[in-house]
C-alpha positions in Angstrom: -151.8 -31.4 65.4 -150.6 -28.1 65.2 -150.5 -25.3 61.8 -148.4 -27.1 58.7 -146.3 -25.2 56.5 -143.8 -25.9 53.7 -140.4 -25.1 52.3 -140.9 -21.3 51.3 -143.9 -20.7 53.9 -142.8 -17.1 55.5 -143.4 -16.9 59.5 -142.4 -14.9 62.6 -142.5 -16.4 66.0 -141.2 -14.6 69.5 -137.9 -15.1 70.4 -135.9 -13.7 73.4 -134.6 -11.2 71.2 -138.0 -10.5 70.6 -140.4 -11.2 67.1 -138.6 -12.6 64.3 -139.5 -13.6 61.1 -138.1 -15.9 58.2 -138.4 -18.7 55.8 -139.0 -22.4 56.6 -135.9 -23.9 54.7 -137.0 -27.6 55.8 -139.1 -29.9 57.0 -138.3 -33.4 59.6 -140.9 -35.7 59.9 -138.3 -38.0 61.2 -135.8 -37.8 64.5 -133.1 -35.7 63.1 -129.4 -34.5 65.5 -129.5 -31.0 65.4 -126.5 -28.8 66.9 -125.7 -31.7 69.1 -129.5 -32.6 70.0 -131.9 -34.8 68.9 -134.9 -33.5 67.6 -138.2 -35.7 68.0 -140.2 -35.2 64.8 -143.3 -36.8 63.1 -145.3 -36.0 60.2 -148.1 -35.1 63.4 -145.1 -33.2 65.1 -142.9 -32.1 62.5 -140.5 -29.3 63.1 -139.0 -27.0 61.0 -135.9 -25.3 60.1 -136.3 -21.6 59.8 -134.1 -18.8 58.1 -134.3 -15.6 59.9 -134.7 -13.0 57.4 -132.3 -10.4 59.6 -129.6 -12.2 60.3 -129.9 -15.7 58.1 -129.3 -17.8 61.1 -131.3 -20.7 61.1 -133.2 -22.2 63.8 -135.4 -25.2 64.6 -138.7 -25.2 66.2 -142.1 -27.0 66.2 -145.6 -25.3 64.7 -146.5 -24.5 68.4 -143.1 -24.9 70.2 -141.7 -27.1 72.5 -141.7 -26.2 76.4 -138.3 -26.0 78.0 -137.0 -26.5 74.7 -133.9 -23.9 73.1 -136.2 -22.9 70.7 -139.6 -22.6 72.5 -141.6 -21.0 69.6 -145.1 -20.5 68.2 -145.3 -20.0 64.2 -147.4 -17.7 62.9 -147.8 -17.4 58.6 -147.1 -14.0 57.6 -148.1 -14.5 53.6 -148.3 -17.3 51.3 -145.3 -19.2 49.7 -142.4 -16.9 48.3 -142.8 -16.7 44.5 -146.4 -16.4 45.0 
């Protein structure tokens, strides 16, 4: 098992276009469609939908990314929950 976070966990992760960082927005423990592909979640492999804080697009990606995947990214935390 990889790092788990929650809605409102801030995090950055490396991109092509370079670091980025946002908001997890949601969590899938389950197999959820996702722009046309299936995602393969757990609650061990859970992935998460992230809001970039630049451009408020949101991605999905696993806690230590997924090889050959669109979204092939390692989370980091930057802080604690927002509010905190």
């Amino acid at each position: 098992m990889g790092n788990r976070f929650s809605i409102g966990d801030h995090v950055c992760w490396n991109s092509e276009a370079g670091q980025v960082r946002g908001t997890i927005t949601g969590v899938h423990t389950q197999d959820v469609d996702y722009k046309g592909h299936t995602r393969h979640c757990t609650p061990d492999d859970p992935q998460y939908e992230i809001k970039s804080d630049k451009t408020e697009h949101v991605a999905m990606a696993g806690p230590m990314g997924r090889p050959g995947s669109a979204a092939d990214l390692a989370l980091n935390q930057l802080s604690g929950r927002l509010g905190e």
